[in-house]
BAZASE-532801 format. One record per residue (C-alpha): residue in one letter; x, y, z; residue number from 1. Coordinates in Angstrom, 2 decimals. Layout:
N
SITE  residuo        x        y        z  num
SITE        A        X        Y        Z  NUM
...
//
This chain:
294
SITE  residuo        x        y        z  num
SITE        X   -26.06    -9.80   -65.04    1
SITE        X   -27.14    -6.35   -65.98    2
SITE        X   -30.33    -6.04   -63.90    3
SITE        X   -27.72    -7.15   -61.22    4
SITE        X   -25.07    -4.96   -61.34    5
SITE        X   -27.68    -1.73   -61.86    6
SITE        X   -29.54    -2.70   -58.43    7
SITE        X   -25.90    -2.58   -56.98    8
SITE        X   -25.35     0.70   -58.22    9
SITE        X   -28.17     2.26   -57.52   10
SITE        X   -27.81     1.80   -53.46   11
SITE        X   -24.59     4.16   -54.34   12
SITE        X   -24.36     8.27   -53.86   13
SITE        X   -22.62     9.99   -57.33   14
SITE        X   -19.53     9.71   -55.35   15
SITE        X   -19.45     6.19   -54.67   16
SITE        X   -20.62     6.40   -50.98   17
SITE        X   -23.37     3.87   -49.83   18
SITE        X   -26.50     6.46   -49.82   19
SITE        X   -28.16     4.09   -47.00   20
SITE        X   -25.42     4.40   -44.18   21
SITE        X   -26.27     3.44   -40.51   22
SITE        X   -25.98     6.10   -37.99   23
SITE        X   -22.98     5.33   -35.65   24
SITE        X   -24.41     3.82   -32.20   25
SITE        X   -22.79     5.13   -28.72   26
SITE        X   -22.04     2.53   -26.35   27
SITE        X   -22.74     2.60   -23.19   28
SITE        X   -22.44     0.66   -20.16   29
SITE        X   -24.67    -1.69   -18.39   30
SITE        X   -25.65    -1.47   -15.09   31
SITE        X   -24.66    -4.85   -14.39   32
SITE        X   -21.58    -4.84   -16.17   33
SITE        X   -18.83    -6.21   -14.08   34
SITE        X   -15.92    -3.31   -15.21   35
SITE        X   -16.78     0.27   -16.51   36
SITE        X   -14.48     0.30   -19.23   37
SITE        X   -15.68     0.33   -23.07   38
SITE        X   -14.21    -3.01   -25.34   39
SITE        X   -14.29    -0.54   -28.60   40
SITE        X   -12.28     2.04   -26.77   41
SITE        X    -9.51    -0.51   -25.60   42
SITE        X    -7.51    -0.52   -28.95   43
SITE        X    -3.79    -0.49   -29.00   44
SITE        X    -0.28    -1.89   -30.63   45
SITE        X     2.66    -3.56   -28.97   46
SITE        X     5.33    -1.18   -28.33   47
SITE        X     7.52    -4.26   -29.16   48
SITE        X     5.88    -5.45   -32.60   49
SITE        X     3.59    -2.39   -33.29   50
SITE        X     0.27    -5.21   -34.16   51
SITE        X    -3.06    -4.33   -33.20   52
SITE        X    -3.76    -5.84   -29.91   53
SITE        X    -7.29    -5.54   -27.50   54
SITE        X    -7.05    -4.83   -24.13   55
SITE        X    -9.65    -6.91   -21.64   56
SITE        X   -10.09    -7.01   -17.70   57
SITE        X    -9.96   -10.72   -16.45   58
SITE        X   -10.70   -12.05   -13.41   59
SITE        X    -9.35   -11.94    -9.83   60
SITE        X    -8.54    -8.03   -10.18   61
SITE        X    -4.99    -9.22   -11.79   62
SITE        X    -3.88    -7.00   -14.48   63
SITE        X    -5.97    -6.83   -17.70   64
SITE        X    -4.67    -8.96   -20.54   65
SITE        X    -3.49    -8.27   -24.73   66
SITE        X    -5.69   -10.30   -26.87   67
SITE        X    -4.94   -10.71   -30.53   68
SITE        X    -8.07    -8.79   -31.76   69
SITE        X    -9.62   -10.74   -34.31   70
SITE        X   -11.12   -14.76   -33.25   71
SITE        X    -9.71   -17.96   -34.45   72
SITE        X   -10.78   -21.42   -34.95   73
SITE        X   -10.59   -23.29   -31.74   74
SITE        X    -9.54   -26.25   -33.76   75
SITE        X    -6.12   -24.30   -34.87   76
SITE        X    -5.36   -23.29   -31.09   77
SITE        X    -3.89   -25.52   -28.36   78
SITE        X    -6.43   -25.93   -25.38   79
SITE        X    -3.90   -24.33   -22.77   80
SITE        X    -3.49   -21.29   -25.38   81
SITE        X    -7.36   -20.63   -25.92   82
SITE        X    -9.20   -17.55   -24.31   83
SITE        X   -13.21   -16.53   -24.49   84
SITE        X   -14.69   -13.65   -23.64   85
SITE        X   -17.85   -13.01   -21.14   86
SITE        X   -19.62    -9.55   -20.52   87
SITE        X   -16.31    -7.71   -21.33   88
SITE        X   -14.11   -10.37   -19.13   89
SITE        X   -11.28   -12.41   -20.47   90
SITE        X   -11.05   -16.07   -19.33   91
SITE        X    -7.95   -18.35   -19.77   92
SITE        X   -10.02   -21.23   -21.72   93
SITE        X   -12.24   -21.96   -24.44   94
SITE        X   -15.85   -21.69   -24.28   95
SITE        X   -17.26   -24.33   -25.82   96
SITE        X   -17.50   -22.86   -29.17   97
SITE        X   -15.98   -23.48   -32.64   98
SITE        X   -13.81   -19.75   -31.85   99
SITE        X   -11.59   -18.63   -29.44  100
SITE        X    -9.01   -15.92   -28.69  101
SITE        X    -5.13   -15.67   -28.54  102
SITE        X    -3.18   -13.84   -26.13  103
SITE        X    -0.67   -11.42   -28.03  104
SITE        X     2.29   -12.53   -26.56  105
SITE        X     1.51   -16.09   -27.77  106
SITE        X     1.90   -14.86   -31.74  107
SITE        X     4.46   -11.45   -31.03  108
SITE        X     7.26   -11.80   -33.31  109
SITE        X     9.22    -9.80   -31.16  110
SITE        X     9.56   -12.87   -28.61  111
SITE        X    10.57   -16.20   -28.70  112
SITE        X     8.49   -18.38   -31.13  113
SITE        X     6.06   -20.70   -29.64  114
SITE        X     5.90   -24.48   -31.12  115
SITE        X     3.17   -23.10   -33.58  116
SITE        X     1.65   -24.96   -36.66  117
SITE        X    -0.42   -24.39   -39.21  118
SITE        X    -2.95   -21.23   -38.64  119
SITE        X    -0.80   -19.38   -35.68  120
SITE        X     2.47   -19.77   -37.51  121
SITE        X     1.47   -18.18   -40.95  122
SITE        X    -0.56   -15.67   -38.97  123
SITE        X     2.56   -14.86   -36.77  124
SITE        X     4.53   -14.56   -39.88  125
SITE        X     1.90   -12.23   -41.11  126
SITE        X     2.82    -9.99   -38.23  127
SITE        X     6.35   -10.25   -38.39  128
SITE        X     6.12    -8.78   -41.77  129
SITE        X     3.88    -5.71   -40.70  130
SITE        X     6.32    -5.36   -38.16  131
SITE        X     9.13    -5.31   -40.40  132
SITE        X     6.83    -2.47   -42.62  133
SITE        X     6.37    -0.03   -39.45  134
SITE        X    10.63    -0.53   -38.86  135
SITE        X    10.82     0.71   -42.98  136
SITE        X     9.10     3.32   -42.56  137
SITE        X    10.06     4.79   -39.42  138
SITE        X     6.84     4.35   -37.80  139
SITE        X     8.09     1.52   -35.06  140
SITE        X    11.70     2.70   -33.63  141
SITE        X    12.01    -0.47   -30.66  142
SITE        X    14.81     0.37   -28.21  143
SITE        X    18.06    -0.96   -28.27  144
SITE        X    18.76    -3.61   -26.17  145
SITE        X    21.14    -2.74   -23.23  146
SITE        X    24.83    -2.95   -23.81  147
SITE        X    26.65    -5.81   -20.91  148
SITE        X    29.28    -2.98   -20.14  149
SITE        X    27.09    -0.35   -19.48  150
SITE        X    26.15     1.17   -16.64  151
SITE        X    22.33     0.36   -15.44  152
SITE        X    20.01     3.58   -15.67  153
SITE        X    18.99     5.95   -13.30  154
SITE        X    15.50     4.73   -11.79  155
SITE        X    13.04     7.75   -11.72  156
SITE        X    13.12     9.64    -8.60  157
SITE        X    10.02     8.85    -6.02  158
SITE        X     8.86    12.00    -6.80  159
SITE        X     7.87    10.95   -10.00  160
SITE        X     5.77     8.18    -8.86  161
SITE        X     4.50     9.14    -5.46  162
SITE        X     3.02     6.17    -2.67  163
SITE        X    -0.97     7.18    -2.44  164
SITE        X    -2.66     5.67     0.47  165
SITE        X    -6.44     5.54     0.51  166
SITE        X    -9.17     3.25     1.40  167
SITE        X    -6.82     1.95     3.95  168
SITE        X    -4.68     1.16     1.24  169
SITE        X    -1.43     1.77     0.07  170
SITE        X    -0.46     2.24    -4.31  171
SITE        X     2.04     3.55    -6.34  172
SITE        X     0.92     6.29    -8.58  173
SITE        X     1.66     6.19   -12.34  174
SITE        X     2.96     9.58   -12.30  175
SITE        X     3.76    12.99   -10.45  176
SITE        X     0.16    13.19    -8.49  177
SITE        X    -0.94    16.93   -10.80  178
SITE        X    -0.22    14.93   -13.91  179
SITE        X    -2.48    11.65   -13.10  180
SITE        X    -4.69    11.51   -16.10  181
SITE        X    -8.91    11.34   -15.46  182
SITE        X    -9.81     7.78   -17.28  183
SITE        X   -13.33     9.00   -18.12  184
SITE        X   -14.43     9.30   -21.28  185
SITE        X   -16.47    12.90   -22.87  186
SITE        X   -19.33    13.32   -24.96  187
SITE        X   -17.16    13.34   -27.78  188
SITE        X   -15.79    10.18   -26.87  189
SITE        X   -12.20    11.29   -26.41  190
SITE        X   -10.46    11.12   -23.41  191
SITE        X   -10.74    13.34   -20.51  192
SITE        X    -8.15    15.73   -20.44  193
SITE        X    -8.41    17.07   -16.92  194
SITE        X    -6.07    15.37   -14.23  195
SITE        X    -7.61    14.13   -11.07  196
SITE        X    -5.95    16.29    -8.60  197
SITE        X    -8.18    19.26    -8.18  198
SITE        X    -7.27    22.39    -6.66  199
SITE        X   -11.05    23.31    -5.44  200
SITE        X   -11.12    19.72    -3.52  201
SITE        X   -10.00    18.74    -0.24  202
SITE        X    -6.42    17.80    -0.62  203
SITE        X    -4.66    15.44     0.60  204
SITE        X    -1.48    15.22     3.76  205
SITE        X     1.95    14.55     3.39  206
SITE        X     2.76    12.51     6.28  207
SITE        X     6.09    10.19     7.19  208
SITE        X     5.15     6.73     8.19  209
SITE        X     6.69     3.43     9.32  210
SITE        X     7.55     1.72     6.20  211
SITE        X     6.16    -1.34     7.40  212
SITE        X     2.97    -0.46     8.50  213
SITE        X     3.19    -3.60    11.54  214
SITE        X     6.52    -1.99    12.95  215
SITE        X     6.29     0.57    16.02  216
SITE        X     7.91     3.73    15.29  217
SITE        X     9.73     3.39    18.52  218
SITE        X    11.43     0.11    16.66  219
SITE        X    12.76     1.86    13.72  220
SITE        X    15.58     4.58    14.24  221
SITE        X    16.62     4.60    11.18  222
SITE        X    15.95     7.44     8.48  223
SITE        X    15.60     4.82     5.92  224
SITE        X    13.05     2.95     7.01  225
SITE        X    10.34     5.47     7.09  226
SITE        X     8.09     6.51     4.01  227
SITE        X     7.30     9.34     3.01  228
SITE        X     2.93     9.25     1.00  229
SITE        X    -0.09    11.27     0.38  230
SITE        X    -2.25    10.83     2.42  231
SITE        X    -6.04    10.59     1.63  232
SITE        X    -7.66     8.13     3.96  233
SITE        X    -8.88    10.96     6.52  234
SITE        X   -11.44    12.43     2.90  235
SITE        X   -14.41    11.34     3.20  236
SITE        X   -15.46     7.93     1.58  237
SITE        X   -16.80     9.12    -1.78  238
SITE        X   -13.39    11.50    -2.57  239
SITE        X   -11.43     8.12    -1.76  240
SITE        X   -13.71     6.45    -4.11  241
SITE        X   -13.13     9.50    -7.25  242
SITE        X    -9.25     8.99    -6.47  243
SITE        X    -9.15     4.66    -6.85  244
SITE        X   -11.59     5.51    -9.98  245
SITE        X    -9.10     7.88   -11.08  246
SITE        X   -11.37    10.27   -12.19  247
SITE        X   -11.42    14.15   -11.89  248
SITE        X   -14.24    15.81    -9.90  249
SITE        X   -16.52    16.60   -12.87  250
SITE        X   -16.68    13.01   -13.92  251
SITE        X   -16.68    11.61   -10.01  252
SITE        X   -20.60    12.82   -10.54  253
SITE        X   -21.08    11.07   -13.75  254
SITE        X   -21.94     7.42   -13.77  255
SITE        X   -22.99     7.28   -17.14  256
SITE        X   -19.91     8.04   -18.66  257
SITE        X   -17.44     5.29   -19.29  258
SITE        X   -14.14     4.42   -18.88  259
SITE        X   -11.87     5.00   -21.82  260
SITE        X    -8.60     3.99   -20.45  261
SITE        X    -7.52     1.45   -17.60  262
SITE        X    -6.86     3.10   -14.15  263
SITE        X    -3.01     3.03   -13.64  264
SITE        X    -3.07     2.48    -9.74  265
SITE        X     0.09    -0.13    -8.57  266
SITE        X    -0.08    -2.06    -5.17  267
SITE        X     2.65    -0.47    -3.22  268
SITE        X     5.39    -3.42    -2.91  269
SITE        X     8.42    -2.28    -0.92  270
SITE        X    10.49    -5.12    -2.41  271
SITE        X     9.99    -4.19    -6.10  272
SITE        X     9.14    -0.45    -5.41  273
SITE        X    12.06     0.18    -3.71  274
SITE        X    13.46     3.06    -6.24  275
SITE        X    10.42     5.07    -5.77  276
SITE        X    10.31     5.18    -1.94  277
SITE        X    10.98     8.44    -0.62  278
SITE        X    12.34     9.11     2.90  279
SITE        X    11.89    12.81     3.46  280
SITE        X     8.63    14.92     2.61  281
SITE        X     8.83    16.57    -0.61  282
SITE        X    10.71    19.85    -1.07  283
SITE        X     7.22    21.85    -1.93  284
SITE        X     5.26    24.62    -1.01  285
SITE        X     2.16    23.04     0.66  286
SITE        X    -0.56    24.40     2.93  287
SITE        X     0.16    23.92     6.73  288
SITE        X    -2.98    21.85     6.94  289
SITE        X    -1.40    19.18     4.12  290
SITE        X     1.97    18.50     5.80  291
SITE        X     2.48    15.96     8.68  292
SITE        X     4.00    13.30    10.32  293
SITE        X     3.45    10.19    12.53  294
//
C-alpha cells in the first residue's frame, strides 16, 4: 500500500499538478469531411433549461439538431428516441451499438415530460434540478410567458433582417447585413470577430422585385406585392460562395480554418417571413451603382 501510493505521488508537481500533461491537440478538418464545422466547438445550453447540449449537422441540409452531450445505453432508450453519430453527422437511429444519443428536447425539463423510465427519467430529474440551481442563483432568468390580454409584440422591422438573394437564391439574413457575424474560426480558436460585409469588396444592389418571382411585373400593381433585397447574384461566383459561407474576406481565402459557429442563413418563405418583407428600398445613403429596380 505504501510502495503504491508513493508511485502515485511521484507522477505529481509540488503543487499537485500532473508533471506529465499532454499537450492540447488542434483539430482540424478533413478533407472529406461532409460539414466544416468543429464537434468540440459546438457547445451550448438551452435558453429554456440552461443544460449542456451539443450541436450536430444531420442530413438532408435540415437544420442541425441538440443532442444531450454525453452517450447512453441503447438498452435504456426507446428505438424511435435513439440517435448515432457518423463523421460529425447526426442520424435519427441507433447504430448498432450498445450506445446511443438523446435529442435534448426528449429529456428538457422545461417541456412536457415524455413517458420516460428508468435511466432518462432520473437523468431528466437530474437536469431539472441544475435547472432549478441556475434560477437560484440568477444565472438562468427564462421569460415570462405571455399574458392572454396582452397585446402581441411588435415584429422586428425588415430592416433588421434583410432578404439576401444569391446563387439564384433567395434567404433571410439573421441580422442587419453590417452586423452578420464571420463563422470562421482564428488561430486562437475564438471566433472571428469581423462581419462579412466588407467595405473594400464589391457590394451588393438594392433592387425592388416581384414578390413572387413567377408573377410578371405588369400583373402586380400593387405596392405591396413587390420586395424590396440585396442583391448579389450579378458578383462573381466565388464572392456568392464567401457570402452563403458567411465568412468575411480574410477567411473566404482560408480553407483550413474551420467553422466555429453554424451559418445563420433562412430560406426566404413569404408565408412565415411576412413581418420582415420590406416594400420600399431602404432609407440609406448608398452608391448610385448599388441602388436599382426591376
Amino acid at each position: 500500500m505504501h510502495a503504491t501510493s508513493t508511485a502515485a505521488t511521484t507522477d505529481l508537481a509540488w503543487d499537485g499538478s500532473p508533471k506529465h500533461r499532454q499537450p492540447p491537440r488542434f483539430l482540424r478538418v478533413a478533407p472529406d469531411s461532409p460539414t466544416r464545422l468543429l464537434r468540440a466547438a459546438q457547445q451550448g445550453r438551452c435558453a429554456d433549461c440552461g443544460n449542456r447540449i451539443e450541436w450536430y449537422e444531420r442530413t438532408g441540409g435540415r437544420n442541425p439538431v441538440p443532442l444531450h452531450p454525453h452517450e447512453l445505453p441503447a438498452a435504456a432508450v426507446p428505438t424511435s428516441q435513439r440517435w448515432h453519430i457518423n463523421s460529425g453527422i447526426a442520424h435519427p437511429a441507433g447504430d448498432g451499438s450498445p450506445w446511443c444519443r438523446v435529442r435534448h428536447r426528449a429529456l428538457c425539463p422545461a417541456h412536457t415530460a415524455e413517458p420516460h423510465t428508468g435511466l432518462l427519467k432520473a437523468l431528466r430529474r437530474s437536469m431539472a434540478l441544475h435547472t432549478r440551481r441556475l434560477r437560484d442563483t440568477g444565472q438562468l432568468t427564462p421569460p415570462p410567458p405571455p399574458h392572454p390580454d396582452s397585446p402581441p409584440a411588435h415584429p422586428p422591422t425588415s430592416q433588421a433582417r434583410p432578404v439576401v438573394q444569391l446563387l439564384c437564391l433567395r434567404y433571410l439574413a439573421p441580422r442587419p447585413l453590417e452586423h452578420i457575424p464571420c463563422v470562421a474560426q482564428t488561430r486562437a480558436r475564438r471566433r472571428c470577430p469581423h462581419p462579412v460585409l466588407d467595405t473594400n469588396a464589391l457590394p451588393g444592389t438594392w433592387i425592388l422585385t416581384p414578390l413572387h418571382p413567377g408573377h410578371h411585373p405588369g400583373q402586380l400593381p400593387l405596392a405591396e406585392l413587390w420586395l424590396a433585397l440585396y442583391d448579389l447574384t450579378h458578383l462573381p461566383y466565388s464572392e456568392q460562395l464567401r457570402w452563403r459561407a458567411q465568412r468575411c474576406t480574410a477567411h473566404a481565402t482560408a480553407p483550413q480554418a474551420a467553422d466555429i459557429a453554424r451559418t445563420t442563413w433562412e430560406p426566404f418563405n413569404p408565408a412565415t417571413h411576412h413581418q420582415h418583407i420590406q416594400h420600399h428600398l431602404p432609407d440609406t445613403t448608398l452608391h448610385p451603382a448599388q441602388r436599382g429596380r426591376r
